[in-house]
C-alpha positions in Angstrom: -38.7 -34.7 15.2 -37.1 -32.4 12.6 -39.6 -29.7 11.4 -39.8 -29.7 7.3 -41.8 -27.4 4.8 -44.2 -29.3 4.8 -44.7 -29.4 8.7 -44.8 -25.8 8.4 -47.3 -25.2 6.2 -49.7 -27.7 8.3 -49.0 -25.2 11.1 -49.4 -22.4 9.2 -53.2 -23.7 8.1 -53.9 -24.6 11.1 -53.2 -21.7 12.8 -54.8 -19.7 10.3 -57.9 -21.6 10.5 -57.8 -21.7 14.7 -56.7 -17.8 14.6 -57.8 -16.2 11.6 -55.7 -15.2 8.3 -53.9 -12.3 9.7 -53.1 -13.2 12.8 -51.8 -16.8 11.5 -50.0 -15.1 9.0 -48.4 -12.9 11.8 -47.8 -15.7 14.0 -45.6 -17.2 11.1 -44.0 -14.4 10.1 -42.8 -14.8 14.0 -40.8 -17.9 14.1 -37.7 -18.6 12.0 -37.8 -19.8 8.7 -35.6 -23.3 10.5 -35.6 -24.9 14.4 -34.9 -22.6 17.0 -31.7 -24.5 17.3 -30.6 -22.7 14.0 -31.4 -19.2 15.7 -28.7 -17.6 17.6 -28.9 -16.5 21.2 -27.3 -13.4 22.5 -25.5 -15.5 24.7 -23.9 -16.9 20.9 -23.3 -13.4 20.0 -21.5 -12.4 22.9 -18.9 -15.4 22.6 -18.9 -14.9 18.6 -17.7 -10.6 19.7 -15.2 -12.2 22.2 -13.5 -14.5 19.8 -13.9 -11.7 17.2 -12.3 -9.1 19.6 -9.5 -11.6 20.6 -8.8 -12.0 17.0 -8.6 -8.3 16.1 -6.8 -7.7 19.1 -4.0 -10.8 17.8 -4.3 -9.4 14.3 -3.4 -5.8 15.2 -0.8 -6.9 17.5 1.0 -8.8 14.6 0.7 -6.0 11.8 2.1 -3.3 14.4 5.0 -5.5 14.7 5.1 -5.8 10.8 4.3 -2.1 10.8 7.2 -1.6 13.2 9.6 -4.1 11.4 8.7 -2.2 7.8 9.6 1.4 9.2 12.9 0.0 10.5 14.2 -1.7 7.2 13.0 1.6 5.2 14.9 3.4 7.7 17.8 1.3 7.5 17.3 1.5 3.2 16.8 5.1 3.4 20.4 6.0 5.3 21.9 2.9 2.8 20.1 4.6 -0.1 21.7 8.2 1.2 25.1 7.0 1.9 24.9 5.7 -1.8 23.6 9.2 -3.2 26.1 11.1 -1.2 29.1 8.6 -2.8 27.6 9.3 -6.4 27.5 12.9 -5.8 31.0 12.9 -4.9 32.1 10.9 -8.1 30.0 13.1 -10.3 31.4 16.7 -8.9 35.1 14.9 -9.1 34.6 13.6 -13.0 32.8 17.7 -14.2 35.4 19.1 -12.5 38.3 16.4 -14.0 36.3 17.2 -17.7 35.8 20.9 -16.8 39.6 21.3 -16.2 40.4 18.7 -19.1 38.4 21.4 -21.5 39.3 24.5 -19.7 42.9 23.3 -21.0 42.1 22.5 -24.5 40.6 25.8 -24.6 43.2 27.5 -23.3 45.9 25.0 -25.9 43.5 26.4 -29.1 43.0 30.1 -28.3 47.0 29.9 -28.0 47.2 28.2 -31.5 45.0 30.7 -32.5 46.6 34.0 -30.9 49.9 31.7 -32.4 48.4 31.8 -35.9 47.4 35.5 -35.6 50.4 36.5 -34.6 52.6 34.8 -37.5 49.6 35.8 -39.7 50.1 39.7 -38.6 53.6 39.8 -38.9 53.6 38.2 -42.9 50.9 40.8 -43.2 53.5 43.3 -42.0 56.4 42.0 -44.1 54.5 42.8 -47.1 
């Protein structure tokens, strides 16, 4: 026979009038608001920790392997990524010094126009 509400409150009256107010009120308060089938036992809460343990357990298991499998593709990126670094470097010290020397020569081309000019320049100056 399943126990409803309205079971419940019979019960509840009835013990109140058997018992007295407080003491049916306390009895009451006792059981659970459903059947005892729908309490748990500690026997329940034992298996519920062992299947909860086993899962953790599994769960950690796979995320250290995805942990593990993470640090060696960053570590395999990171030596790709400083391989890459260490080629740009090398084609960026190669083009400053190619565009250092190009304008190290066209320096060198207009200070001997210059000195060129100056020189014919001084020489009319002197012819005059």
């Amino acid at each position: 026979m399943a126990i409803d509400e309205r079971r419940r409150l019979e019960l509840a009256e009835a013990v109140k009038r058997t018992l007295g107010e407080d003491v049916g009120v306390t009895l009451m308060e006792m059981l659970p608001p459903t059947g005892w089938a729908d309490v748990a036992t500690k026997r329940d809460l034992d298996a519920l920790a062992a299947v909860t343990k086993r899962d953790l357990d599994a769960f950690a298991a796979v995320t250290k392997r995805d942990l593990d499998a993470l640090k060696q593709d960053l570590a395999a990126h990171a030596e790709a990524t400083k391989q890459d670094l260490a080629v740009l470097e090398h084609k960026l010290i190669s083009s400053f010094r190619q565009e250092l020397n190009t304008q190290t020569w066209r320096c060198i081309g207009v200070t001997g126009g210059l000195f060129a000019a100056f020189v014919t320049l001084s020489a009319a100056i002197i012819k005059l």
